[in-house]
PDB file as gemmi writes it, atoms N, CA and C in Angstrom:
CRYST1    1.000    1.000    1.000  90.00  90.00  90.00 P 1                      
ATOM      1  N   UNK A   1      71.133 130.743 126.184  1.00  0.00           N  
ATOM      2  CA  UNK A   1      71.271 129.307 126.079  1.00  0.00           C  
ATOM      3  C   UNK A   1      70.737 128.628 127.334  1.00  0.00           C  
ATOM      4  N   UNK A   2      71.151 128.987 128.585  1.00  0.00           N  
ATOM      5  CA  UNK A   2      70.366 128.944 129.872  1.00  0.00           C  
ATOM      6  C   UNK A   2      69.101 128.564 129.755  1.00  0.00           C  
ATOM      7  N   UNK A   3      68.298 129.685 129.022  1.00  0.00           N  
ATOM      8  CA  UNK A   3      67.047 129.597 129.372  1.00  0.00           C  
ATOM      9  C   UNK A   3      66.237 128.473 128.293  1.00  0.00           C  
ATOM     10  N   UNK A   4      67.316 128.326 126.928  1.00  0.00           N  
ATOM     11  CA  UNK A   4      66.627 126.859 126.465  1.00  0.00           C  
ATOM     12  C   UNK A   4      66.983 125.453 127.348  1.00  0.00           C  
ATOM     13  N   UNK A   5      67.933 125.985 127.339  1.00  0.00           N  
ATOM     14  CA  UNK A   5      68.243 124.341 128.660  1.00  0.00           C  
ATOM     15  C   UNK A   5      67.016 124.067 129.435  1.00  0.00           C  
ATOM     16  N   UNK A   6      66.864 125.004 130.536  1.00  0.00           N  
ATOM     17  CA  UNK A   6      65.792 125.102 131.458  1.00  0.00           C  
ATOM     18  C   UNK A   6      64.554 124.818 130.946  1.00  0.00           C  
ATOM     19  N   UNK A   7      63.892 125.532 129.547  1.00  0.00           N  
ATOM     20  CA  UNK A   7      62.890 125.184 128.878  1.00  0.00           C  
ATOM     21  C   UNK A   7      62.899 123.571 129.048  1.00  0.00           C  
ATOM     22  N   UNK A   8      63.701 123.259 128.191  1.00  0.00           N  
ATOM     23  CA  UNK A   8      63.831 121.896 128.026  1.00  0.00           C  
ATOM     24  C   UNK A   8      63.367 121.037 128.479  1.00  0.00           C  
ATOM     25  N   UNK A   9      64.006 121.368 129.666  1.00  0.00           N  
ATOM     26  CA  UNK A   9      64.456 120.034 130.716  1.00  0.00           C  
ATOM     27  C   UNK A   9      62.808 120.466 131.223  1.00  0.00           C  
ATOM     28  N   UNK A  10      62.245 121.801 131.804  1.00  0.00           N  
ATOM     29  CA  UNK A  10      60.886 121.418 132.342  1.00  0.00           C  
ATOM     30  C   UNK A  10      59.923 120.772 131.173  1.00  0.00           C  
ATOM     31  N   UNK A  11      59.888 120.804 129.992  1.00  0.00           N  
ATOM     32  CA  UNK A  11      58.738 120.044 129.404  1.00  0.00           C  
ATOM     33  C   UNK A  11      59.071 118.890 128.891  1.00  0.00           C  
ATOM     34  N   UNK A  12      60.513 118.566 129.296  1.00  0.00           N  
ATOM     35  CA  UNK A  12      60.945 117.037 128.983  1.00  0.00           C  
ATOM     36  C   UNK A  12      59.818 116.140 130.595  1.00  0.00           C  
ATOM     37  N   UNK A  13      59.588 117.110 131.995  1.00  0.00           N  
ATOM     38  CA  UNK A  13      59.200 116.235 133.094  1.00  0.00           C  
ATOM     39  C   UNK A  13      58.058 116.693 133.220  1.00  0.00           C  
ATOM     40  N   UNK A  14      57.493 117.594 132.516  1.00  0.00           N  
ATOM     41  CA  UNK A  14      55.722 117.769 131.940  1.00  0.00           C  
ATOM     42  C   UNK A  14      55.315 117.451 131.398  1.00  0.00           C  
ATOM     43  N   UNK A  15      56.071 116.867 130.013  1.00  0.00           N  
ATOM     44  CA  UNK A  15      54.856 116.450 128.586  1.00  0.00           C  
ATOM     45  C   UNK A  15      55.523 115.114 128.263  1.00  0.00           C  
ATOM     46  N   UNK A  16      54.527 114.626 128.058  1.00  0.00           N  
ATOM     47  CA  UNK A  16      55.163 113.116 127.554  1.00  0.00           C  
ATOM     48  C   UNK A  16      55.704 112.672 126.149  1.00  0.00           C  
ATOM     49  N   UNK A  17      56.105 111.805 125.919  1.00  0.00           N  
ATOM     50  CA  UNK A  17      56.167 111.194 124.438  1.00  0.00           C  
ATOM     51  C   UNK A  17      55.499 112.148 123.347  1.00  0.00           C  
ATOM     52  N   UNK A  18      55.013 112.849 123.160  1.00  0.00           N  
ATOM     53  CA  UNK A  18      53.912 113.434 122.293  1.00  0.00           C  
ATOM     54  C   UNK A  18      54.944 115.028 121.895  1.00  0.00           C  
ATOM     55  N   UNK A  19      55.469 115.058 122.483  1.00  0.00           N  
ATOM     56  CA  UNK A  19      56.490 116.284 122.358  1.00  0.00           C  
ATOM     57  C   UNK A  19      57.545 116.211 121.333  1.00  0.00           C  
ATOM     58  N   UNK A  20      57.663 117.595 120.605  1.00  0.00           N  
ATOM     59  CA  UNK A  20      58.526 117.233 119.127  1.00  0.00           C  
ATOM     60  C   UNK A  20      58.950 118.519 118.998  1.00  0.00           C  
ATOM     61  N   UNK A  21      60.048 118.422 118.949  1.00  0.00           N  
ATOM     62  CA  UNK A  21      61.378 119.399 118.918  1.00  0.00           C  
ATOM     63  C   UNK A  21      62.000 120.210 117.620  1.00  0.00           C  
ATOM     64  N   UNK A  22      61.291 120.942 116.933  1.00  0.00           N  
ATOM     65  CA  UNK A  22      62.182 121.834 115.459  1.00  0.00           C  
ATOM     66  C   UNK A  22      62.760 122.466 115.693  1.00  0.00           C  
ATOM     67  N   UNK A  23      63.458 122.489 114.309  1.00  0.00           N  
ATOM     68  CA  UNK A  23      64.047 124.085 113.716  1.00  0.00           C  
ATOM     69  C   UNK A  23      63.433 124.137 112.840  1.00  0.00           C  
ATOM     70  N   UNK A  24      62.676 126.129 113.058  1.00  0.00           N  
ATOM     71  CA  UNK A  24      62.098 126.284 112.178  1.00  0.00           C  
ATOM     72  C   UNK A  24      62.634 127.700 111.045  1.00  0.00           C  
ATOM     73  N   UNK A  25      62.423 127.845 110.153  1.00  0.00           N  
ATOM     74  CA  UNK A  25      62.208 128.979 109.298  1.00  0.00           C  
ATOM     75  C   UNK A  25      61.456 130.010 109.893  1.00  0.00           C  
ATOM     76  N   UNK A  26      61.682 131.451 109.762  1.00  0.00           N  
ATOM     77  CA  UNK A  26      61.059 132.643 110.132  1.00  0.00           C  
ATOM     78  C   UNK A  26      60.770 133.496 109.118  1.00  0.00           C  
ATOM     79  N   UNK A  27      59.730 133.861 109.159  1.00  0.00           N  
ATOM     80  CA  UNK A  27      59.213 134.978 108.154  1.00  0.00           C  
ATOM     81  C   UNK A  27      58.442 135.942 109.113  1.00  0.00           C  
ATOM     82  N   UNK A  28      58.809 137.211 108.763  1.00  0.00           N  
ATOM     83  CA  UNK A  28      57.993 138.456 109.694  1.00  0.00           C  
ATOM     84  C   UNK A  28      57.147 139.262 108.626  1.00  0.00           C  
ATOM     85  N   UNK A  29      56.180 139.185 108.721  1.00  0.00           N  
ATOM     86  CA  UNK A  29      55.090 140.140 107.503  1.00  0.00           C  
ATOM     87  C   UNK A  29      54.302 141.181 108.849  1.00  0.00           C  
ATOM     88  N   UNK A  30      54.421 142.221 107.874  1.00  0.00           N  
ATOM     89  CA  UNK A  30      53.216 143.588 108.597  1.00  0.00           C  
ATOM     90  C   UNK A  30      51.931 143.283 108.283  1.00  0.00           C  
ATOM     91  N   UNK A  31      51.314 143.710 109.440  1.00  0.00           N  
ATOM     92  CA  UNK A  31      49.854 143.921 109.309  1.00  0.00           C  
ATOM     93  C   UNK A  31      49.374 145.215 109.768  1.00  0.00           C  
ATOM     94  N   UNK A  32      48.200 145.354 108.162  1.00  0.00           N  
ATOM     95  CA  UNK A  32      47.827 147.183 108.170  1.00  0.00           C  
ATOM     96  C   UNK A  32      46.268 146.821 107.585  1.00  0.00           C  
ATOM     97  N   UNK A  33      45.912 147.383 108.613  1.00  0.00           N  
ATOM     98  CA  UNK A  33      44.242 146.772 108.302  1.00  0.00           C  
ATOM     99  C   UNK A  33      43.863 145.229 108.128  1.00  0.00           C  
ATOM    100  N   UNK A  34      44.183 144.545 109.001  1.00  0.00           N  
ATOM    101  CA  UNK A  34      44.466 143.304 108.842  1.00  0.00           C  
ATOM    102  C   UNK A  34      44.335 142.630 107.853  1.00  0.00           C  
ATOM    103  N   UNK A  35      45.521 143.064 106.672  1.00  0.00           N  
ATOM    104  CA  UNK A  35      46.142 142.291 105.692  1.00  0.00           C  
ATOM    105  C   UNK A  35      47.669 142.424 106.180  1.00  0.00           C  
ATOM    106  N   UNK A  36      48.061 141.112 105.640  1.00  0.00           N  
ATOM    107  CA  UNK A  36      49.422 140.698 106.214  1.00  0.00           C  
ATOM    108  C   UNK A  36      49.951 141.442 104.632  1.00  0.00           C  
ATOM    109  N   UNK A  37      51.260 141.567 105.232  1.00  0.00           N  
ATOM    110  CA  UNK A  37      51.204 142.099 103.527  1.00  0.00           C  
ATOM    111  C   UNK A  37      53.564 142.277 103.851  1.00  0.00           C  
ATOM    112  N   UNK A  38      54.243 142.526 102.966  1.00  0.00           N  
ATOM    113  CA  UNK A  38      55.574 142.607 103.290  1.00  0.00           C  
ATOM    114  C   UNK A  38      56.217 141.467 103.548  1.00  0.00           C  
ATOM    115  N   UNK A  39      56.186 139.959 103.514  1.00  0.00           N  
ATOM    116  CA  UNK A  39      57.083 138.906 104.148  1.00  0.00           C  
ATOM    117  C   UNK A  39      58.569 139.164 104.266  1.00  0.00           C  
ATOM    118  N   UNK A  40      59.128 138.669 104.911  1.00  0.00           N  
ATOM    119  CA  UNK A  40      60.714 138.999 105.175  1.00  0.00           C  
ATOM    120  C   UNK A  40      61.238 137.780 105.872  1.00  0.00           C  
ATOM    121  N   UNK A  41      61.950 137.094 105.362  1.00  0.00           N  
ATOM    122  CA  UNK A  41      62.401 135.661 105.746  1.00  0.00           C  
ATOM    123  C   UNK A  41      63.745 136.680 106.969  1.00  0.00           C  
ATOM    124  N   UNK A  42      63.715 136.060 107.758  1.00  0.00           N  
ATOM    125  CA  UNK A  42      64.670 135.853 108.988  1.00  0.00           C  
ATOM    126  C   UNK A  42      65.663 135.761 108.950  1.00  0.00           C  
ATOM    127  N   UNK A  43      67.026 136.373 108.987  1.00  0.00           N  
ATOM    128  CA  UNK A  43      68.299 135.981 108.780  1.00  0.00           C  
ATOM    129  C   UNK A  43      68.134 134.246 109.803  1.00  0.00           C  
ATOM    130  N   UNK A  44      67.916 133.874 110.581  1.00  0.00           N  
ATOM    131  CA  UNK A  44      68.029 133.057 111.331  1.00  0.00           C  
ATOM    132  C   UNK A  44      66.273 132.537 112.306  1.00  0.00           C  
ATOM    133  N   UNK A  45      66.073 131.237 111.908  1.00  0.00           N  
ATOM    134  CA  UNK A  45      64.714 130.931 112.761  1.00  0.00           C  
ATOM    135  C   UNK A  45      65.209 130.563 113.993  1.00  0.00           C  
ATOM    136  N   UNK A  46      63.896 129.684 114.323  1.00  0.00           N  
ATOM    137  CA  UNK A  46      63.616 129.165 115.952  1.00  0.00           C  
ATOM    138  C   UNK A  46      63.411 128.248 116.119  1.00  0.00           C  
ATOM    139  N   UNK A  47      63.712 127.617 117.510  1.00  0.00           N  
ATOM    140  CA  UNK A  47      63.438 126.211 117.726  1.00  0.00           C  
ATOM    141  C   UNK A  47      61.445 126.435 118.309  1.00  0.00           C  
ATOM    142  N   UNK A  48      60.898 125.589 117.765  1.00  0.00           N  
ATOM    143  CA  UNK A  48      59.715 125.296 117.814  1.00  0.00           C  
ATOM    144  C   UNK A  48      59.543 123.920 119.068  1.00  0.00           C  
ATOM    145  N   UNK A  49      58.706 124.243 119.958  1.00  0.00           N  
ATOM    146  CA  UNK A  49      58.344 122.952 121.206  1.00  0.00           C  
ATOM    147  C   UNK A  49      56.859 122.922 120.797  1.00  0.00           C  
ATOM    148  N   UNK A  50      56.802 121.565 120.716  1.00  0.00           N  
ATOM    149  CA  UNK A  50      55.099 121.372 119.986  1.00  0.00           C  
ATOM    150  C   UNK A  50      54.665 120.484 120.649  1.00  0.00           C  
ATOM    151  N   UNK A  51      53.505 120.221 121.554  1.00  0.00           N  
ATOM    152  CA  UNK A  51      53.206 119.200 122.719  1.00  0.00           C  
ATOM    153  C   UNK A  51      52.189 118.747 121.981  1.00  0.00           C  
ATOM    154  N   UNK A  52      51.063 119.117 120.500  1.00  0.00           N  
ATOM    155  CA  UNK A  52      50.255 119.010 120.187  1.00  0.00           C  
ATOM    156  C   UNK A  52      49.033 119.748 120.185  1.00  0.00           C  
ATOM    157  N   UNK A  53      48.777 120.662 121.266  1.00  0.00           N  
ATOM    158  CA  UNK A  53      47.799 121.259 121.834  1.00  0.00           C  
ATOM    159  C   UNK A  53      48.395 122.585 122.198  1.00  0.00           C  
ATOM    160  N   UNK A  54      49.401 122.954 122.445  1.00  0.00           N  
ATOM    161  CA  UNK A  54      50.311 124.091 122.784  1.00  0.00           C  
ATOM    162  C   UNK A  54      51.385 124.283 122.083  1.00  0.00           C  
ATOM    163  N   UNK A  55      52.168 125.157 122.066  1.00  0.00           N  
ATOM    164  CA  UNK A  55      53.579 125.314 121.682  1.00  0.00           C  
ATOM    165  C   UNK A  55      54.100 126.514 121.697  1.00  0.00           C  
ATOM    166  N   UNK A  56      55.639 126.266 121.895  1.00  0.00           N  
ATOM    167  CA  UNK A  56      56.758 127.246 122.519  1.00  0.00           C  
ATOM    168  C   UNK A  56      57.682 127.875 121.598  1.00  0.00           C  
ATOM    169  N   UNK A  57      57.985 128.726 121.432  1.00  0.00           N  
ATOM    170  CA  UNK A  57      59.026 129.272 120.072  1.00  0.00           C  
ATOM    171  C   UNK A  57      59.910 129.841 121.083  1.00  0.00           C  
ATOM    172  N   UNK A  58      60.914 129.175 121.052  1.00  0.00           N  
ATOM    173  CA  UNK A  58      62.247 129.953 121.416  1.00  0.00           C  
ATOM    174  C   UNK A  58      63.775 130.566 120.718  1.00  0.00           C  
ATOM    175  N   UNK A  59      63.201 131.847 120.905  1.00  0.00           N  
ATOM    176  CA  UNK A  59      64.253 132.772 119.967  1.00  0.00           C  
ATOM    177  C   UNK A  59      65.559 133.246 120.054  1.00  0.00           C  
ATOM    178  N   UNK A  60      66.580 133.509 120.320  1.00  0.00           N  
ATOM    179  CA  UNK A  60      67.694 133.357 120.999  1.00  0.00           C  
ATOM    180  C   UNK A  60      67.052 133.100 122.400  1.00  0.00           C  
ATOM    181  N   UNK A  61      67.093 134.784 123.595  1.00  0.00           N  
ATOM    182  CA  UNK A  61      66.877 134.339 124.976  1.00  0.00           C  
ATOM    183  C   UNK A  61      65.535 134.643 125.241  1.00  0.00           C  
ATOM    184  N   UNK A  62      64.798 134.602 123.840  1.00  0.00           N  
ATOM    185  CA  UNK A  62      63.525 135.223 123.973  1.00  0.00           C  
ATOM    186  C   UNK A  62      62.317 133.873 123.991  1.00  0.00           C  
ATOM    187  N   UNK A  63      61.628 133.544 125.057  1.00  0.00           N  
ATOM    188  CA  UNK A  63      60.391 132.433 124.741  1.00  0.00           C  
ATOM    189  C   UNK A  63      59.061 132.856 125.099  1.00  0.00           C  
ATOM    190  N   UNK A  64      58.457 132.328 124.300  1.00  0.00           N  
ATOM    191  CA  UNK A  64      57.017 132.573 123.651  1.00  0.00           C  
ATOM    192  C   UNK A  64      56.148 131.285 123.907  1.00  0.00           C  
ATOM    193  N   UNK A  65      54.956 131.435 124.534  1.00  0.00           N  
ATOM    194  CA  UNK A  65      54.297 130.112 125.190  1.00  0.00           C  
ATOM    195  C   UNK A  65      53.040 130.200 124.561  1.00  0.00           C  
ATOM    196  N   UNK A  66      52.420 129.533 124.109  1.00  0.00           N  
ATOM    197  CA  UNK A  66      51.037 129.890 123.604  1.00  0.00           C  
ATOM    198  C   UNK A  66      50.174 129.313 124.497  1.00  0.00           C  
ATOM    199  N   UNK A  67      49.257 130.241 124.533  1.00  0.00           N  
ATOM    200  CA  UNK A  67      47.911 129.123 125.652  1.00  0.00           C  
ATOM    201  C   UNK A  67      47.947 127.485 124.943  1.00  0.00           C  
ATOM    202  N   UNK A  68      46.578 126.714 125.570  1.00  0.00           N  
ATOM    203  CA  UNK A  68      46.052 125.598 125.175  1.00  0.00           C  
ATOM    204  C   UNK A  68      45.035 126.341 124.131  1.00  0.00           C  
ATOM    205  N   UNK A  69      45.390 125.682 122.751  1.00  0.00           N  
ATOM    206  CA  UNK A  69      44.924 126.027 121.421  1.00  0.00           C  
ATOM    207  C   UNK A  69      43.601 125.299 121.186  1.00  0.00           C  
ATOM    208  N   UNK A  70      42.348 126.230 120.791  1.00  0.00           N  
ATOM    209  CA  UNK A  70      41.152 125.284 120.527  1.00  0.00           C  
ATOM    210  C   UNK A  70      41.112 125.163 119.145  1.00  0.00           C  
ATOM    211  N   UNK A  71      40.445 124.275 118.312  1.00  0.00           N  
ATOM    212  CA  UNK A  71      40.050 124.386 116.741  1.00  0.00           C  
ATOM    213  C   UNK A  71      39.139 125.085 116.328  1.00  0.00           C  
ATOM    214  N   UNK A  72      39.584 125.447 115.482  1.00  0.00           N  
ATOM    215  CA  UNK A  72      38.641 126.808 114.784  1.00  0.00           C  
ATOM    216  C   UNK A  72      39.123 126.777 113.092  1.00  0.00           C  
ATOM    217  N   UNK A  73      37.846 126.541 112.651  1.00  0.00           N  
ATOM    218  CA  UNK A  73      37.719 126.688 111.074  1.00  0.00           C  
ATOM    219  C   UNK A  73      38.966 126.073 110.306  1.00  0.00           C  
ATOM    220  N   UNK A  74      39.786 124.496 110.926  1.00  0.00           N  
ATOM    221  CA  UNK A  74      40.262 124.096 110.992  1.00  0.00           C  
ATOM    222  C   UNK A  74      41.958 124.299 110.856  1.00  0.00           C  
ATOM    223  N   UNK A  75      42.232 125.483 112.099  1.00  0.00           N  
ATOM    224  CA  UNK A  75      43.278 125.457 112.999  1.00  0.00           C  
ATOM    225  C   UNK A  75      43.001 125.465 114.134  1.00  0.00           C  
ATOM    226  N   UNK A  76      44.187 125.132 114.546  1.00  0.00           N  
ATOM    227  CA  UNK A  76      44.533 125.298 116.130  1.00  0.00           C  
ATOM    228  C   UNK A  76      44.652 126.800 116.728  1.00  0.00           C  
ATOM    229  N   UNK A  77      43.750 127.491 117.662  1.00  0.00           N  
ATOM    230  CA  UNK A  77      43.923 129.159 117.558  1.00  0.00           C  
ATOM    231  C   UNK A  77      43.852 129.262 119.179  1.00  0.00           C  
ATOM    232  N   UNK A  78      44.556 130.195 119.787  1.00  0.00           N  
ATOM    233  CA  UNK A  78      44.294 130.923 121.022  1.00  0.00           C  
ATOM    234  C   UNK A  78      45.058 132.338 121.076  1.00  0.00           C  
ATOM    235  N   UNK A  79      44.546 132.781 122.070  1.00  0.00           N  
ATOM    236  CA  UNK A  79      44.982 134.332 122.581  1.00  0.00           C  
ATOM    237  C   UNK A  79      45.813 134.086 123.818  1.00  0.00           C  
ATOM    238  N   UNK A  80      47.267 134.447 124.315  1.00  0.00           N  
ATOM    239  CA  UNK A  80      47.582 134.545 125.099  1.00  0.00           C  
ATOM    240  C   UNK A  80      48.006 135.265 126.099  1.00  0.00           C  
ATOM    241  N   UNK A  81      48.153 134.939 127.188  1.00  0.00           N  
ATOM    242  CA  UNK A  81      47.873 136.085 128.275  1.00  0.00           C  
ATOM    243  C   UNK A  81      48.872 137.340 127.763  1.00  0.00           C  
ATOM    244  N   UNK A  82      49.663 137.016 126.923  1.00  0.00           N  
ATOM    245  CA  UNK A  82      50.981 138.610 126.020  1.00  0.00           C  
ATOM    246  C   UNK A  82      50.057 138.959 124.983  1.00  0.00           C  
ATOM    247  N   UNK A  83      48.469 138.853 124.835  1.00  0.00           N  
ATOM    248  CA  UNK A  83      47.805 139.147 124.236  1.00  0.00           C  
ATOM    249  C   UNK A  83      47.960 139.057 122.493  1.00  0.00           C  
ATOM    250  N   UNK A  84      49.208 137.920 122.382  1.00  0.00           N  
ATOM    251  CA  UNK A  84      49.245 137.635 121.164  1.00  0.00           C  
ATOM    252  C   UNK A  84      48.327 136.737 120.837  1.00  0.00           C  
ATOM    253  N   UNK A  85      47.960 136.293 119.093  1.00  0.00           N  
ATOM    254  CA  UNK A  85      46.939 135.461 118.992  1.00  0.00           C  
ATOM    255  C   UNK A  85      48.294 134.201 117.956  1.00  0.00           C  
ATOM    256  N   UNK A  86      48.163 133.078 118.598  1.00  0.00           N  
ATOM    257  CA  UNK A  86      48.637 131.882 118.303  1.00  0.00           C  
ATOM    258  C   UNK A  86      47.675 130.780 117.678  1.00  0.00           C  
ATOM    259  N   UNK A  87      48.544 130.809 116.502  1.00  0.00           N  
ATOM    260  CA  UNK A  87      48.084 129.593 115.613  1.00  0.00           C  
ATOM    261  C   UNK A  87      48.941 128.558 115.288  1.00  0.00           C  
ATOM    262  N   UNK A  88      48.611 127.513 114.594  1.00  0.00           N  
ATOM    263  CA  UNK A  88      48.883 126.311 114.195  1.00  0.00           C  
ATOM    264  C   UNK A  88      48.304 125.786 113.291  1.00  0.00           C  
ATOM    265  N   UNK A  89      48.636 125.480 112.088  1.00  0.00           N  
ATOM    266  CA  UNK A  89      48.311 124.848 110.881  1.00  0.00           C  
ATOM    267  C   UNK A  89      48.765 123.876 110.673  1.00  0.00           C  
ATOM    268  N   UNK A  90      48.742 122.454 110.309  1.00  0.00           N  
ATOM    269  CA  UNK A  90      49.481 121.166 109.819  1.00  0.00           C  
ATOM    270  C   UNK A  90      50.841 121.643 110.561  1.00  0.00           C  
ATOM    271  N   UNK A  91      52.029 121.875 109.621  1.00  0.00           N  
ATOM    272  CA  UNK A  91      53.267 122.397 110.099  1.00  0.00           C  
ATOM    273  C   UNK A  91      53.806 123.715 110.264  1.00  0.00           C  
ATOM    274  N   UNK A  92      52.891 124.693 110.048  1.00  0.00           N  
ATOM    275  CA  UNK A  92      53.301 126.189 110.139  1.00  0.00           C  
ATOM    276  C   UNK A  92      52.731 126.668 111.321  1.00  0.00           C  
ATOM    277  N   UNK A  93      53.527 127.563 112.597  1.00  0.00           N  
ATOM    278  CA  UNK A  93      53.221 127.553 113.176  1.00  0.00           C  
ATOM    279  C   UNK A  93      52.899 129.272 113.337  1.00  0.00           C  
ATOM    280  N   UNK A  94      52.340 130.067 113.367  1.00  0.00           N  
ATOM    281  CA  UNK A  94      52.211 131.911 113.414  1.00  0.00           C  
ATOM    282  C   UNK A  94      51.688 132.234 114.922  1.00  0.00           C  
ATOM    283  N   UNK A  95      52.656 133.200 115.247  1.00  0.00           N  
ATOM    284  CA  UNK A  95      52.284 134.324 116.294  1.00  0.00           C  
ATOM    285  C   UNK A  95      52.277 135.227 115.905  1.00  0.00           C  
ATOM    286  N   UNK A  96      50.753 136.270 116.248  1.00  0.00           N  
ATOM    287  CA  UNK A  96      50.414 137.209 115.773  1.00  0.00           C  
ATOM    288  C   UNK A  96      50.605 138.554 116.695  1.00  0.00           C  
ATOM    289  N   UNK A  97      50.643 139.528 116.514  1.00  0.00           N  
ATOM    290  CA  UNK A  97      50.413 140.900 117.325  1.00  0.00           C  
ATOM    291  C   UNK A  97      49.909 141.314 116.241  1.00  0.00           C  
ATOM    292  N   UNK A  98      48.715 143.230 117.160  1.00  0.00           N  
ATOM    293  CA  UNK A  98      48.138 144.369 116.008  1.00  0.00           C  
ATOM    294  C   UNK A  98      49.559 144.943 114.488  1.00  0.00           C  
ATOM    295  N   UNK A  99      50.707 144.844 115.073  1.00  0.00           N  
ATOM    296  CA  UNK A  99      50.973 145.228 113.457  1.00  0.00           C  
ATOM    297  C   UNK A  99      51.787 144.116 112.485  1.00  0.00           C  
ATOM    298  N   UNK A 100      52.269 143.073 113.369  1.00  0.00           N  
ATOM    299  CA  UNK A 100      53.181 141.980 112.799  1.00  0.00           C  
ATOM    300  C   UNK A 100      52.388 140.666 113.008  1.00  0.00           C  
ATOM    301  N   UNK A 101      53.174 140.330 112.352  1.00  0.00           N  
ATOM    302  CA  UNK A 101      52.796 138.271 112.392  1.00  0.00           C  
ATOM    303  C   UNK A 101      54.548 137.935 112.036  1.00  0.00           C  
ATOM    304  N   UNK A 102      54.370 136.698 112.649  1.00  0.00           N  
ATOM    305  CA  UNK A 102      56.005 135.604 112.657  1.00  0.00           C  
ATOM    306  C   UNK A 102      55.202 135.076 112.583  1.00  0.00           C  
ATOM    307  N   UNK A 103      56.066 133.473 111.632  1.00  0.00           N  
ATOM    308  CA  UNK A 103      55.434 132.286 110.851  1.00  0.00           C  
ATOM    309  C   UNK A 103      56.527 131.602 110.949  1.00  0.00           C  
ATOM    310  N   UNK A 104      56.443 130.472 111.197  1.00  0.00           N  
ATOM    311  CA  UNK A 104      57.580 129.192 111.730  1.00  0.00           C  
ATOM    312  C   UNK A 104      57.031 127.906 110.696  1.00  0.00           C  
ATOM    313  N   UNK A 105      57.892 127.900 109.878  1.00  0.00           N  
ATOM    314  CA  UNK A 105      57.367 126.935 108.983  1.00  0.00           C  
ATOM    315  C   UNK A 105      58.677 126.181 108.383  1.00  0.00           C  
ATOM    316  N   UNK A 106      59.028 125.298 107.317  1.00  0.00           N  
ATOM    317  CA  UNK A 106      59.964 124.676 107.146  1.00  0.00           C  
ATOM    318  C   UNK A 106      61.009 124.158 108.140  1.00  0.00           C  
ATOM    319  N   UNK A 107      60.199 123.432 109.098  1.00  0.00           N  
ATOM    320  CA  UNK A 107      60.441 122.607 109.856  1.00  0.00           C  
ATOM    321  C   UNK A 107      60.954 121.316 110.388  1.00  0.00           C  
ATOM    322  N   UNK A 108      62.534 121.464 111.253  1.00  0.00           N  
ATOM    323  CA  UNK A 108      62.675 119.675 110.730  1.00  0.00           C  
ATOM    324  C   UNK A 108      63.166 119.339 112.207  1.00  0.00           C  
ATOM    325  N   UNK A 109      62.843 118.405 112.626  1.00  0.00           N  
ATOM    326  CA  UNK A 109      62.677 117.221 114.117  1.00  0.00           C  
ATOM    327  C   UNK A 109      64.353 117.774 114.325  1.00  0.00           C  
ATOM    328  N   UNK A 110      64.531 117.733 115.773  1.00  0.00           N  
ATOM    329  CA  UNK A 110      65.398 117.668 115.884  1.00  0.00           C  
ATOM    330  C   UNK A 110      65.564 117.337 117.222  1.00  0.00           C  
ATOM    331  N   UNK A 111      64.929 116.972 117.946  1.00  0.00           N  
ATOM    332  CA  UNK A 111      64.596 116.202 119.272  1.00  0.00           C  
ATOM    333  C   UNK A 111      63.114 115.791 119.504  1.00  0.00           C  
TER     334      UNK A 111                                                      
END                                                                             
């Protein structure tokens, strides 16, 4: 809980107005030859930090930062330095690794 506080409060005095706060839905699907394939909804999702250009998934004490996202074939996509690959679609948000993907979707404001 600590460490969402702390989240918080630093991108409440980094990012401006443009910042939007979910809860999201979780789904974990395998990837085997890169087809996603297995979905498995989450006993419990994540709060999603969305600045527009970046965003943060924080899982209980676990947070996840995505680089600055460029457009590509119309998403938002980057690789980050945890060598995951982060996307963004309209409202679904996916972090990828070689055998899994998480998907943050059904999403609702909550700061």
């Amino acid at each position: 809980m600590r460490k969402i506080t702390l989240l918080l409060a630093a991108l409440s005095f980094s990012l401006l107005a443009d910042t939007r706060i979910y809860q999201c839905d979780m789904t974990v699907s395998q990837v085997k030859n890169d087809q996603i394939s297995r979905p498995t909804k989450a006993d419990f999702g994540a709060l999603v930090v969305d600045s527009g250009e970046q965003f943060y998934v924080v899982r209980g004490d676990k947070v996840l930062s995505s680089p600055y996202l460029a457009k590509r074939n119309g998403k938002l996509v980057g690789v980050g330095e945890d060598k995951l690959i982060y996307n963004k679609s309209h409202d679904v948000y996916g972090v990828h690794s070689k055998d899994q993907s998480f998907f943050f979707d059904g999403c609702k404001e909550v700061g």
